[in-house]
C-alpha positions as CSV (number, residue, x, y, z in Angstrom):
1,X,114.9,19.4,59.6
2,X,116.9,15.9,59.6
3,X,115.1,14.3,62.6
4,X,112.9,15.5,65.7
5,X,115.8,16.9,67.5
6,X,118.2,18.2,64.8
7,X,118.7,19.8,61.3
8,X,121.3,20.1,58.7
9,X,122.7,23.5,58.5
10,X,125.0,24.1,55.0
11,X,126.3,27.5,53.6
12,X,128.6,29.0,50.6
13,X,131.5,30.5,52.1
14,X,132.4,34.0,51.4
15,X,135.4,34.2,48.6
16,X,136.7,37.5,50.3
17,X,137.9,35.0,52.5
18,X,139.8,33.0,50.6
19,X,143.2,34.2,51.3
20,X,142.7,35.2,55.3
21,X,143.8,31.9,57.0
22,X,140.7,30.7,58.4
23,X,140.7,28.1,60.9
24,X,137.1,27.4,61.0
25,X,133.2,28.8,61.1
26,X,131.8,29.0,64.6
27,X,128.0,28.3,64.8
28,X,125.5,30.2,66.9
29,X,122.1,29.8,67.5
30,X,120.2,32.4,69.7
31,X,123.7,34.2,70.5
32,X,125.1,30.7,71.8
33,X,128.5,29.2,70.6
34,X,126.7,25.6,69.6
35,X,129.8,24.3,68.0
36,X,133.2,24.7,65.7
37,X,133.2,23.6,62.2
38,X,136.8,22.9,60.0
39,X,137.5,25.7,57.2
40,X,137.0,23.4,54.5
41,X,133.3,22.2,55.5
42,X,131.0,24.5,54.9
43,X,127.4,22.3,56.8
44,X,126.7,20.7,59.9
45,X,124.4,19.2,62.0
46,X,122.7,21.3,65.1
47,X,121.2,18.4,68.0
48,X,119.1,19.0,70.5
49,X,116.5,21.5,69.1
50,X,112.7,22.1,70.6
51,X,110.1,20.3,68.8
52,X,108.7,23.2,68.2
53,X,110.5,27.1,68.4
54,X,112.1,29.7,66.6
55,X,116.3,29.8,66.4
56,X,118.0,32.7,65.2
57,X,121.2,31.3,63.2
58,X,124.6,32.8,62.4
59,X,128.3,32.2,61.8
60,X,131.3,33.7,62.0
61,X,134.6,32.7,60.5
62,X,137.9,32.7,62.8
63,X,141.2,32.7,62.5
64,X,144.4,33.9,64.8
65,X,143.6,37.2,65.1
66,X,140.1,36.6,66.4
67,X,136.3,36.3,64.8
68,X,134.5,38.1,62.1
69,X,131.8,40.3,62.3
70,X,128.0,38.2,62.6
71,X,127.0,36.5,59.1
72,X,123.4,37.5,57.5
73,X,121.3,35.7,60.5
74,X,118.8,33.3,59.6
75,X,115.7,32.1,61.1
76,X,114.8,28.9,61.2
77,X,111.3,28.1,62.6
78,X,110.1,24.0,63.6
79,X,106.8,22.8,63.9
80,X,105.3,19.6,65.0
């Protein structure tokens, strides 16, 4: 968690990907686009979280044709 009201997401991108002309990683927490993040970044912060809750977090890459399949989700769980 970086503050009260966000965290700091990062990831290692797949290297199947590599060659398939990404244009970014699309964020979503609890099945809600929360943002768009370049193809060469690979972490971001997420504002305006609960003080308290559960989130359900995955990406998907994107490109021309249209977006991946859902990453491995991960849970990420805040207490006061």
């Amino acid at each position: 968690k970086r503050d009260t009201k966000s965290f700091y997401l990062h990831w290692i991108p797949n290297p199947l990907n590599e060659h398939r002309g990404i244009l970014g990683y699309r964020i979503y927490m609890d099945d809600v686009l929360k943002g768009a993040i370049d193809p060469g970044r690979f972490e971001a912060i997420i504002d305006y979280i609960r003080d308290e809750g559960e989130y359900k977090i995955k990406l998907r890459t994107y490109n021309e044709h249209g977006e991946s399949s859902d990453s491995n989700i991960v849970i990420a769980r805040f207490r006061r």
